[in-house]
LOMITOR-421532 format. One line per 5 residues: number of its first residue (from 0); their letters; for each residue x, y, z of N, C-alpha, C. Coordinates in steps of 0.001 Angstrom, whole numbers. Atoms other than C-alpha are relative to their C-alpha. Layout:
BEGIN
NUM) A) X:Y:Z:X:Y:Z:X:Y:Z; ...
REM end
This chain:
BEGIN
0) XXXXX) -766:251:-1229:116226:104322:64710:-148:-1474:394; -112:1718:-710:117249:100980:66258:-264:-71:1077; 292:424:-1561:115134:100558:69391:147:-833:542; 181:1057:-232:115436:98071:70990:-1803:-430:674; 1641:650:64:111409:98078:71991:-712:400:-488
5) XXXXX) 825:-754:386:108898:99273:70321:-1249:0:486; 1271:-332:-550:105946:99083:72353:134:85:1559; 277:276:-1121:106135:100245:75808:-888:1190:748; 954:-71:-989:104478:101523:78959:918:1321:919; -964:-782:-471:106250:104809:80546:-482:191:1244
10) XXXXX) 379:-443:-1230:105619:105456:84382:550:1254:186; -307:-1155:-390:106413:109245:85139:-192:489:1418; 616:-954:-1221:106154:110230:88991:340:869:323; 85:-1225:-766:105198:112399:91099:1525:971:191; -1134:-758:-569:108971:112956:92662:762:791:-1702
15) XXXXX) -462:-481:1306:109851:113644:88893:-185:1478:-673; 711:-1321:983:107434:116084:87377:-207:1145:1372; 202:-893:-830:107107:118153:91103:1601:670:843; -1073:-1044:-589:109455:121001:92793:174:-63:914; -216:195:-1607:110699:121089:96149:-1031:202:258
20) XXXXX) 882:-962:-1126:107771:123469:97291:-1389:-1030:-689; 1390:574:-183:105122:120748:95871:-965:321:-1385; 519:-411:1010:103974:122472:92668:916:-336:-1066; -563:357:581:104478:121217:89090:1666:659:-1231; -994:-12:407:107748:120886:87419:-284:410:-1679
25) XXXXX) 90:185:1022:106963:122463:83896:835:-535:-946; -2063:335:722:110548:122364:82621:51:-1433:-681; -208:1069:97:111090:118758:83340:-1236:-580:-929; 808:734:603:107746:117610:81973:220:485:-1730; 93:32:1709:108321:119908:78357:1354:-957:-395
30) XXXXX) -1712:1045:87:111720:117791:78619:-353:-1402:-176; 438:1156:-232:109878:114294:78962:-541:103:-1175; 507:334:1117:107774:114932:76176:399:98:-1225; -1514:293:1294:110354:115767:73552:213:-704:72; -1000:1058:219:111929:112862:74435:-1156:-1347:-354
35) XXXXX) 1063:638:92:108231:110936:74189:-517:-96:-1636; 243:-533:1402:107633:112611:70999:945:-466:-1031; -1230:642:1279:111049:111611:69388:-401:-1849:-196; 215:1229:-18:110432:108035:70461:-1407:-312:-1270; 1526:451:799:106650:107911:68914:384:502:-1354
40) XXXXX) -353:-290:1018:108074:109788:65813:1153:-1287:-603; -321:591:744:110181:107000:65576:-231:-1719:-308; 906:1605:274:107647:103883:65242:-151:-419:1591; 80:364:-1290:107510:103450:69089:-1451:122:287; 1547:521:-679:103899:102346:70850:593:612:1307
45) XXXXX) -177:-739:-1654:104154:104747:73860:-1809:289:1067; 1093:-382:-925:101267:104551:76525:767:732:1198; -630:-685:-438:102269:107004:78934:-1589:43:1638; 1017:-138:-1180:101032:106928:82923:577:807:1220; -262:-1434:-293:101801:110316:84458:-1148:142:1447
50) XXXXX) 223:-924:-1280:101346:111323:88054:187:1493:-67; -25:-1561:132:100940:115258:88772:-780:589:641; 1177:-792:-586:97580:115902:89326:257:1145:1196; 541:-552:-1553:97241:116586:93055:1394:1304:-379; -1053:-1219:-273:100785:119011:92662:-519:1041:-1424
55) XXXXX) 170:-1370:907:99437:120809:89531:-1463:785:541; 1087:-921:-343:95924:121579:91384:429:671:1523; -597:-407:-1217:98024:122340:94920:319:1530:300; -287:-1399:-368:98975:125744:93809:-1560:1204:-769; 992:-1257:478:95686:126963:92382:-1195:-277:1211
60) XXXXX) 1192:192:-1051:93496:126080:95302:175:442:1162; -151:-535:-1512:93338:127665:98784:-1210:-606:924; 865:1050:-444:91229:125116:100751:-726:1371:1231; 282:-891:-1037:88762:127134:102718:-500:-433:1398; 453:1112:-1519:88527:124334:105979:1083:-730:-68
65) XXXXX) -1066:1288:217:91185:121393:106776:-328:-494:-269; 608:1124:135:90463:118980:105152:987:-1256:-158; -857:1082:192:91697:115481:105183:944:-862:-1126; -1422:-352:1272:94261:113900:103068:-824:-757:-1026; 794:915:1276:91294:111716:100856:-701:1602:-763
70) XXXXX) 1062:-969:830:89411:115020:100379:1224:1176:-423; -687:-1054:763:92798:117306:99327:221:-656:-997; 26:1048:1320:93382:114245:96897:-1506:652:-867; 1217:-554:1056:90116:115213:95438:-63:1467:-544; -92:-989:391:89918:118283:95410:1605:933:-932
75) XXXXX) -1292:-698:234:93813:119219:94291:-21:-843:-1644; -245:259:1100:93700:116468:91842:-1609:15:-1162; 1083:-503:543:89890:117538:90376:235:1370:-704; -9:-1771:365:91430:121228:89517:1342:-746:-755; -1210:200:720:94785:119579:88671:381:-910:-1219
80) XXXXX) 205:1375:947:93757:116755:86559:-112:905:-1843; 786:-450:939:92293:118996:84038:1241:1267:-475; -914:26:514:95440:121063:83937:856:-214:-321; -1274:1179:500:97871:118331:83795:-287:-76:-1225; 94:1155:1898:96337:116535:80796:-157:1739:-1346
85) XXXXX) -497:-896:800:96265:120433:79140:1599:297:-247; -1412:-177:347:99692:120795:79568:348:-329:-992; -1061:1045:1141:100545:117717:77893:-724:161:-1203; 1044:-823:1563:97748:118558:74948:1067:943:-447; -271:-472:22:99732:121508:74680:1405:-189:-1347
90) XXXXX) -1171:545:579:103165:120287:74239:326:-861:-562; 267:884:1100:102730:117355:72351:-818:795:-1552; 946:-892:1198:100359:119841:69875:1330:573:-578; -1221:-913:1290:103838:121559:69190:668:-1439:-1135; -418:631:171:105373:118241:68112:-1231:-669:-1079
95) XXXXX) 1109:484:942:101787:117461:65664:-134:-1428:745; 353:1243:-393:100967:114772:68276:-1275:437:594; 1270:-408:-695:97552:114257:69687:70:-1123:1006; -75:826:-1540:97075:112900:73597:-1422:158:185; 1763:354:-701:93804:110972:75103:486:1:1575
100) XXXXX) 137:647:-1354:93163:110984:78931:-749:-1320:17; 611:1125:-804:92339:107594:80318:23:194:1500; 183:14:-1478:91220:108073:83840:-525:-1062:837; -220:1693:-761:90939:104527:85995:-229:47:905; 453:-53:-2213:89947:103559:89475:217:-1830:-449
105) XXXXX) -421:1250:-401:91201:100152:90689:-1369:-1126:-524; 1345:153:343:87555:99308:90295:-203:-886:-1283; 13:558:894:87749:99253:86669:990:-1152:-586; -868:761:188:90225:96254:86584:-570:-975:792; 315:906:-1220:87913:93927:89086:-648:-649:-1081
110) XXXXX) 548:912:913:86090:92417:86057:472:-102:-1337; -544:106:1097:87024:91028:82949:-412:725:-1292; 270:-129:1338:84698:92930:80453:691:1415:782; -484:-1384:-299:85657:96596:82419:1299:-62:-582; -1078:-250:21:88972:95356:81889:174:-290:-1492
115) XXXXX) -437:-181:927:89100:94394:78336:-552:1411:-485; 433:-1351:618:86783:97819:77561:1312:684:141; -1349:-956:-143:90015:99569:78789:698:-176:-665; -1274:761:1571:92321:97496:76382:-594:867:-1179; 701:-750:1471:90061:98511:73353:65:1473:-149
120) XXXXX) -406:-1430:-79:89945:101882:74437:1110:428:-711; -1168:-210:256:93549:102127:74540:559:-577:-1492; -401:503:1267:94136:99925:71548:77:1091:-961; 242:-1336:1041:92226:102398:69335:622:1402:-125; -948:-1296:-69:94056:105244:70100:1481:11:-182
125) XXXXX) -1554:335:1024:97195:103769:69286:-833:-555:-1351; 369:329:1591:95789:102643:66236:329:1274:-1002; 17:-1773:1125:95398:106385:65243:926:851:657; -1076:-892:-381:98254:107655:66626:0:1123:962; -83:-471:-1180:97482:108791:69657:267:-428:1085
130) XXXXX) -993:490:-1053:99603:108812:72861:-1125:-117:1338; 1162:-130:-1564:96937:107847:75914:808:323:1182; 70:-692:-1520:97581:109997:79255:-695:-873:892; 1081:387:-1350:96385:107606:82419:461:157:1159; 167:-240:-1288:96021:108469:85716:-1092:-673:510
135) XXXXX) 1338:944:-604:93730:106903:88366:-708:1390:601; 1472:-1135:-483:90487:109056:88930:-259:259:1366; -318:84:-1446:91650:110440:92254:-1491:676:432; 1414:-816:-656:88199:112613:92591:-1218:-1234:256; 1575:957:-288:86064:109235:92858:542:-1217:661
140) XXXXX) -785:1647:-1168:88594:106774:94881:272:473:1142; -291:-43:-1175:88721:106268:98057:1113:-927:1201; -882:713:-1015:91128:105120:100557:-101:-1514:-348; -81:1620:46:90715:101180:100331:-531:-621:-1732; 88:611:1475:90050:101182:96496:698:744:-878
145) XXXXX) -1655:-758:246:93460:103257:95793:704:-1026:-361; -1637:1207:266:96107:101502:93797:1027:815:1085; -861:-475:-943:99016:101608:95814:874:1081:135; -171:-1548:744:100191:104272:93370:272:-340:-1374; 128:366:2160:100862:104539:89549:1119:-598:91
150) XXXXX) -460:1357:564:103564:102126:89823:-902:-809:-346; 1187:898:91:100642:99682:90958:-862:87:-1623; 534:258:773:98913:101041:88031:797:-119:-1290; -1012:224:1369:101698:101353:85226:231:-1554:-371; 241:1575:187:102047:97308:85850:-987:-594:-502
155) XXXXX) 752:672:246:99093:96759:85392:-793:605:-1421; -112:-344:1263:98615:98758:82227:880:-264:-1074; -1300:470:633:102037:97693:81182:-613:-1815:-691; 370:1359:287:100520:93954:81146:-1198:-15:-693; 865:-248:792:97008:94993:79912:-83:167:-1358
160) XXXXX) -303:-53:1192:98446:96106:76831:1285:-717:-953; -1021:964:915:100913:93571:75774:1115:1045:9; -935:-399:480:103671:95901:76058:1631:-824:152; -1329:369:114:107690:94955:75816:355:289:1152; -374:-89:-1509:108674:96797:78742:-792:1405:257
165) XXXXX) 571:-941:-543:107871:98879:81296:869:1193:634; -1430:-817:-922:110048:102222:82267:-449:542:1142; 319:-36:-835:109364:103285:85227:936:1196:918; -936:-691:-794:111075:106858:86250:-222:595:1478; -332:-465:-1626:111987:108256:89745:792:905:-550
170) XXXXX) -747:-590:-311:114398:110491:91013:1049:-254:261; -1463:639:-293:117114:107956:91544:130:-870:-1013; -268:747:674:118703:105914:89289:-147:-1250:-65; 204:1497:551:118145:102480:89967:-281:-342:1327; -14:728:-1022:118203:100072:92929:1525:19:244
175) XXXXX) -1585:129:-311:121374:100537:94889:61:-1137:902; -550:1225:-893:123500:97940:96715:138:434:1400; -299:-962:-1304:123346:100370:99525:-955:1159:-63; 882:-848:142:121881:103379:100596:668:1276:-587; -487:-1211:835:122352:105982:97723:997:1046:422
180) XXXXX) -853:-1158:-368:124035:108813:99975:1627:-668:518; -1268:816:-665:126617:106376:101299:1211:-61:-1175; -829:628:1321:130140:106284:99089:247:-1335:-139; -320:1034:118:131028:103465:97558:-1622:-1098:-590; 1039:1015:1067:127475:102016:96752:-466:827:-1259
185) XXXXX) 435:-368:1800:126167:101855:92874:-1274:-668:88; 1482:398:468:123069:101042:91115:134:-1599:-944; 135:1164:335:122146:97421:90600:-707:-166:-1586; 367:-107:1292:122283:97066:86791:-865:-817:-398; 1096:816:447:120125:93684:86232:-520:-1097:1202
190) XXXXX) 865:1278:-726:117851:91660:88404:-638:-1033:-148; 375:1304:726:117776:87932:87613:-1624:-620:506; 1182:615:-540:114500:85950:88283:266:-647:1398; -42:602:-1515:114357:85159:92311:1047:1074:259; -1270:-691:-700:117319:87166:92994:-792:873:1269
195) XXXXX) 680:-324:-1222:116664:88262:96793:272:1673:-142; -625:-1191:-88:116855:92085:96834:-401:705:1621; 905:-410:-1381:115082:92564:100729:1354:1166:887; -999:-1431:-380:118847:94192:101547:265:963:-87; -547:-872:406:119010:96575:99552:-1221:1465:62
200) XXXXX) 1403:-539:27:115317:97644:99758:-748:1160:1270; 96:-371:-992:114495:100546:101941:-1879:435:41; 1239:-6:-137:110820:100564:103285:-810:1247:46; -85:-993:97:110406:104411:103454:-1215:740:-1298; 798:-1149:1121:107770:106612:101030:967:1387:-103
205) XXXXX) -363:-1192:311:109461:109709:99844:-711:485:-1070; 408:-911:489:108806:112947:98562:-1596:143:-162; 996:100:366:105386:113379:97242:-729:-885:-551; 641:1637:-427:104519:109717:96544:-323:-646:81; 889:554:-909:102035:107771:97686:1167:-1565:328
210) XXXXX) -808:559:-703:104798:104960:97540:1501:-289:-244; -1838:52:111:108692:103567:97505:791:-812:-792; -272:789:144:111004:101644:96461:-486:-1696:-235; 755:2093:-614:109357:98238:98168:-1130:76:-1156; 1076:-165:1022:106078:99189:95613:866:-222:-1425
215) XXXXX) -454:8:985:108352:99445:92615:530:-1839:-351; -555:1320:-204:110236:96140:93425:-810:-740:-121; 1182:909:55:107114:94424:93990:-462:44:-1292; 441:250:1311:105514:95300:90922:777:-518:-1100; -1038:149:913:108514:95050:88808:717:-1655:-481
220) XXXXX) -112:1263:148:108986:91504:89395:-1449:-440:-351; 1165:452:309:105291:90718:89095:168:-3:-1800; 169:-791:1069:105439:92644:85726:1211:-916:-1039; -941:716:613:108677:90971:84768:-351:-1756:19; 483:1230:14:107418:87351:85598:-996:-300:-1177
225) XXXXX) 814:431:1355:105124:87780:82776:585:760:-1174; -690:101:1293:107901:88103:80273:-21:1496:-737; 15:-1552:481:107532:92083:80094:1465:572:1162; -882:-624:-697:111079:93709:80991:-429:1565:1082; -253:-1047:-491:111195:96459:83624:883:578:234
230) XXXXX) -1767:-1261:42:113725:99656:83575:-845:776:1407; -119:-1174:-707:114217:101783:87129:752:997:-250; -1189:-1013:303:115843:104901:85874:-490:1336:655; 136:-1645:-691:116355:108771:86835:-1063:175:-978; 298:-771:1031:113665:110595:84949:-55:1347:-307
235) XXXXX) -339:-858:-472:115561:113900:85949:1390:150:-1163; -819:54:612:118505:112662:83952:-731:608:-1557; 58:-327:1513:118532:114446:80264:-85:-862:-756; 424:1415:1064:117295:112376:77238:129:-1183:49; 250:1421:-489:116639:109090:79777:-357:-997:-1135
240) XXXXX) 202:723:570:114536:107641:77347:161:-24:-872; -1051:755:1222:116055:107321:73909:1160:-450:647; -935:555:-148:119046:106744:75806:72:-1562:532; 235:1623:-196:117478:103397:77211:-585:-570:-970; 252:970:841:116231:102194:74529:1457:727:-1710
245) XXXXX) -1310:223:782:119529:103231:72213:1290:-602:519; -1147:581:-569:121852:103119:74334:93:-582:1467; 447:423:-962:121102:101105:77233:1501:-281:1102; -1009:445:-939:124547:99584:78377:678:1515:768; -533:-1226:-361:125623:103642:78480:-555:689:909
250) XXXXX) 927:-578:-682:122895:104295:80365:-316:-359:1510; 279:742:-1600:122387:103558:84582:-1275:156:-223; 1393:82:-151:119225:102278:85225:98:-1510:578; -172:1294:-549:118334:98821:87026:-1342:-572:-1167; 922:654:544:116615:96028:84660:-282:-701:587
255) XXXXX) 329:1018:32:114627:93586:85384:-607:-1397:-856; 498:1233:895:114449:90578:83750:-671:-847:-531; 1141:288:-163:111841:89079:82220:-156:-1743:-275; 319:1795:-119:110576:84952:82413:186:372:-1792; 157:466:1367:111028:83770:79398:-1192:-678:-937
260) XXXXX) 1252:827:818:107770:81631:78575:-1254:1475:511; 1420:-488:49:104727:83693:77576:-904:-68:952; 832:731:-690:101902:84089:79675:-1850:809:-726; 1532:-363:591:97916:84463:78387:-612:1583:343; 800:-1437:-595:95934:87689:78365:-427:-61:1191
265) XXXXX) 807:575:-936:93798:86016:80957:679:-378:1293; -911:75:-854:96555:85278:83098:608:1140:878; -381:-1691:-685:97862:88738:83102:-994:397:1324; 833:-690:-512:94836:90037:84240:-338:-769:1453; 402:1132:-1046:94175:87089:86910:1226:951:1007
270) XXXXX) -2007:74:-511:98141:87704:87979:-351:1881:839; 77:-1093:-513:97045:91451:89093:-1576:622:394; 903:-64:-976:93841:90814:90705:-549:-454:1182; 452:671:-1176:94061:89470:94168:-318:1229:731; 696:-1251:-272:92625:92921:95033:-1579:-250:258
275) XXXXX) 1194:562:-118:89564:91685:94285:-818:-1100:-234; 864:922:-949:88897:88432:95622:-792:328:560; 996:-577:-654:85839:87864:96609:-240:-1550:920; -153:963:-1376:86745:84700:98825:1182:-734:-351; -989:709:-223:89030:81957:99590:-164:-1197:-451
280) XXXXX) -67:1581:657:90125:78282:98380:1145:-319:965; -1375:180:-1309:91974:76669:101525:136:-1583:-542; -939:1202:663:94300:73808:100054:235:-1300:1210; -530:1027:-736:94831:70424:102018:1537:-100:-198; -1446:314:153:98545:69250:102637:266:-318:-1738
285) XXXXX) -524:413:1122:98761:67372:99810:-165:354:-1512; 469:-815:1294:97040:69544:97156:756:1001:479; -1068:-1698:-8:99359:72699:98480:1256:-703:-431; -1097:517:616:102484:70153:97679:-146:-135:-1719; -146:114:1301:101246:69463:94093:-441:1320:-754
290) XXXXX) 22:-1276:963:100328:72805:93280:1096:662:-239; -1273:-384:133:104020:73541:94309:830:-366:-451; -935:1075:805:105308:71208:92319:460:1042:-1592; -552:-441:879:106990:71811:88918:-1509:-260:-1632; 1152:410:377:103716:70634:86983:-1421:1022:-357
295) XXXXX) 1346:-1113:180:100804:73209:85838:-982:-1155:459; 933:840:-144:97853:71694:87800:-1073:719:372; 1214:-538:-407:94325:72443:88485:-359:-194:941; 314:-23:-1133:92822:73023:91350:-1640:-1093:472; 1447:817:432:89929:70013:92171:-464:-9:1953
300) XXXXX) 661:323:-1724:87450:69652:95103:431:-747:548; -945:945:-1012:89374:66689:96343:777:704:911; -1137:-851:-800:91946:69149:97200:-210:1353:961; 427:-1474:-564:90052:71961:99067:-494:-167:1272; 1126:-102:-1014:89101:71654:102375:-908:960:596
305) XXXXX) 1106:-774:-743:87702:74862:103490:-427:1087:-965; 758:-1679:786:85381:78210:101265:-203:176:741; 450:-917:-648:85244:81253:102541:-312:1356:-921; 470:-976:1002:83353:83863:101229:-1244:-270:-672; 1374:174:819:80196:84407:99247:511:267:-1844
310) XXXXX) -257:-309:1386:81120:84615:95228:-714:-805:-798; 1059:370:1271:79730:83953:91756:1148:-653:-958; -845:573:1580:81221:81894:88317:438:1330:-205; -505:-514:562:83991:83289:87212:886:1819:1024; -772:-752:-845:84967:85609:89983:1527:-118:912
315) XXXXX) -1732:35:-317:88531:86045:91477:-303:-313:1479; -1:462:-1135:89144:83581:94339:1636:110:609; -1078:156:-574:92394:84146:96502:163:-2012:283; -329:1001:-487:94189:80419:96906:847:-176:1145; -1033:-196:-1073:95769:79685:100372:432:-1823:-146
320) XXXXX) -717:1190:-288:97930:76897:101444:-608:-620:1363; 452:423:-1433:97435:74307:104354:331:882:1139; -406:-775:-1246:98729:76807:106786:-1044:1110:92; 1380:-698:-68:95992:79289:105751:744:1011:-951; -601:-1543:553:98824:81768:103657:-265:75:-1448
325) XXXXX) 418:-623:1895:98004:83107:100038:1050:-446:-364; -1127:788:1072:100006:81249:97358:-629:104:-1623; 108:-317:1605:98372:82631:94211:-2225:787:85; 1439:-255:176:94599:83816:92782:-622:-387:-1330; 732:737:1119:92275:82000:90279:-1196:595:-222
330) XXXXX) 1781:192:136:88882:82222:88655:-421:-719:-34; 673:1211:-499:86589:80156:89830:-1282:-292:-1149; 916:449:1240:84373:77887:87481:-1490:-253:25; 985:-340:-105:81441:78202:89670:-630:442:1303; 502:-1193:-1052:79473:80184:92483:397:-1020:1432
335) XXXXX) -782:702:-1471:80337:79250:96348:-843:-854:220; 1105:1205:189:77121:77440:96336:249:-1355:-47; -859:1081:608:78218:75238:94185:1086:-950:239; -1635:415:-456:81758:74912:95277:77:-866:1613; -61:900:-1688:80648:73778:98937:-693:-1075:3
340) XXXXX) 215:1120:592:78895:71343:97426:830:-1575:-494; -375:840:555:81143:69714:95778:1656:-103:821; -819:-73:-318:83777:70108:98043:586:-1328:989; -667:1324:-701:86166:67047:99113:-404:-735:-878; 3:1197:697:84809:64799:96111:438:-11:-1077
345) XXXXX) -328:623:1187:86104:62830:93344:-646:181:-911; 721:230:1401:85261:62894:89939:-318:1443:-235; 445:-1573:325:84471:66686:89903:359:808:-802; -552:-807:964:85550:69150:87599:783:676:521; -921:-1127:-527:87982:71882:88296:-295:1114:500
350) XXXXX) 426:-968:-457:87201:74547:90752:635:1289:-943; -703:-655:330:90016:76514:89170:1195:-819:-881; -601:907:1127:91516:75046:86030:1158:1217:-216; -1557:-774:124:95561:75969:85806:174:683:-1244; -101:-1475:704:95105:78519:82475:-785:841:859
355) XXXXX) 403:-1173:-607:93106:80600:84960:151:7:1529; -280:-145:-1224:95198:80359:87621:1535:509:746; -1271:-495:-340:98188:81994:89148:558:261:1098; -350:96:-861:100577:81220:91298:960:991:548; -802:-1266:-241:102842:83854:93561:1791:-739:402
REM end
């Protein structure tokens, strides 16, 4: 078959694989993986990052207290986790495929060796022809160390592993020029680099969730800025994915476009951790003008007037501008100590040297 990618990154949610009443969609999911299965049968690199949990443990649990919405997350997706990833064992087993769980917490993406262990992981299992299952390890995260949802994390697995693109299904077809129920609006077929989309964008969470539109958009350009395409398509529609990667023009779905120049492993990973900063780098006038310039430049103590924060070499520093607003996140080349030290003089080295630094 003539794909046009052969290595990508599939997002599956929640509103996809679940039923009105909240419990999982078997149907649709043995439908996803046929179409997962044809792809990998035909030379395709499929990492696959599947929401479900919490709706496949929702109908086997009868909570015996109220409990709050961090502890039904645990508990729904602790019972459901374990028969999600059987399912897909299951139905991939008819097809002579074999599936790994990878289970994740935001956590493991705050340092660079956690985060290449996860690469290797994953590597190896495509090596041997196996399709990795990830979800984020809802039974051990908590509220403020929650990706924002498996978009958040499909991006950032999508970029982890060097893939081509990233698909990314819903329940709607794309990004409309309007709001879907309205006649007369369609689905925005390609989204150039900068193109403003804030009109079309409705701020809203639906269905089951955790987030919307605005989450998708966001990531999707992040994701696309580092030269990895993103697809919004139905993943409700019948044989979605061979049909985007055969027949794409036949197919509705919104692309996004990806930069054209390469960007470093190290970059990636920088580029999707201002999560965990562990302080600040506040820019003078004239060092926030030349960092905005057209010029890759490094960041030098001349140019810094104020640290905040306590951090170590090599940890992820948020960069702000003279006004005080975030304009990118770097690793820093040595502890805050250090850095307040040397801060405001000449001749110094680079707090944050421009390959390990990224701007928004």
């Amino acid at each position: 078959m003539d794909y046009q990618f052969h290595k990508i990154a599939v997002k599956i949610g929640s509103n996809v694989l679940t039923r009105r009443d909240g419990t999982l969609d078997v149907t649709r999911m043995s439908a996803l993986v046929d179409q997962v299965a044809e792809l990998h049968k035909g030379g395709v690199e499929v990492v696959l990052v599947s929401s479900g949990a919490v709706a496949s443990g929702r109908s086997e649990v009868k909570p015996q207290r109220r409990l709050d919405s961090v502890e039904q997350r645990q508990l729904f997706s602790a019972v459901g986790q374990a028969k999600l990833i059987n399912r897909y064992y299951e139905l991939f087993r008819e097809h002579g495929i074999t599936v790994g769980q990878v289970l994740t917490t935001k956590e493991s993406f705050g340092t660079r060796r956690h985060y290449l262990n996860q690469r290797n992981c994953m590597r190896v299992m495509l090596e041997n022809g196996v399709i990795p299952i990830v979800n984020e390890n809802d039974t051990i995260s908590v509220t403020e160390l929650m990706f924002t949802d498996n978009d958040e994390l499909s991006g950032m697995i999508a970029s982890m592993m060097d893939m081509q693109a990233l698909i990314i299904l819903s329940n709607i077809d794309g990004i409309y020029n309007g709001s879907p129920s309205e006649p007369g609006t369609s689905v925005i077929r390609e989204v150039e680099q900068g193109k403003d989309l804030s009109d079309y964008i409705r701020t809203e969470k639906s269905g089951f969730g955790r987030g919307g539109m605005l989450t998708k958009t966001t990531i999707a350009r992040k994701v696309a800025d580092e030269g990895i395409t993103v697809i919004i398509a139905n993943g409700k529609r019948d044989n979605i994915l061979p049909d985007l990667l055969l027949r794409p023009d036949e197919t509705v779905h919104t692309r996004f476009i990806p930069a054209s120049e390469e960007v470093s492993s190290v970059k990636k990973w920088i580029a999707h951790s201002e999560g965990f900063a562990k302080g600040e780098l506040h820019l003078n006038q004239h060092a926030t003008e030349v960092i905005r310039g057209d010029k890759a430049v490094s960041i030098l103590p001349i140019g810094v007037e104020r640290i905040v924060g306590d951090f170590e070499k090599d940890d992820i520093v948020k960069i702000m501008d003279a006004e005080g607003q975030p304009i990118g996140v770097g690793r820093i080349a040595t502890d805050s100590a250090e850095a307040r030290k040397q801060l405001g003089k000449h001749g110094q080295r680079p707090l944050v040297h421009y390959d390990y630094l990224y701007l928004d």
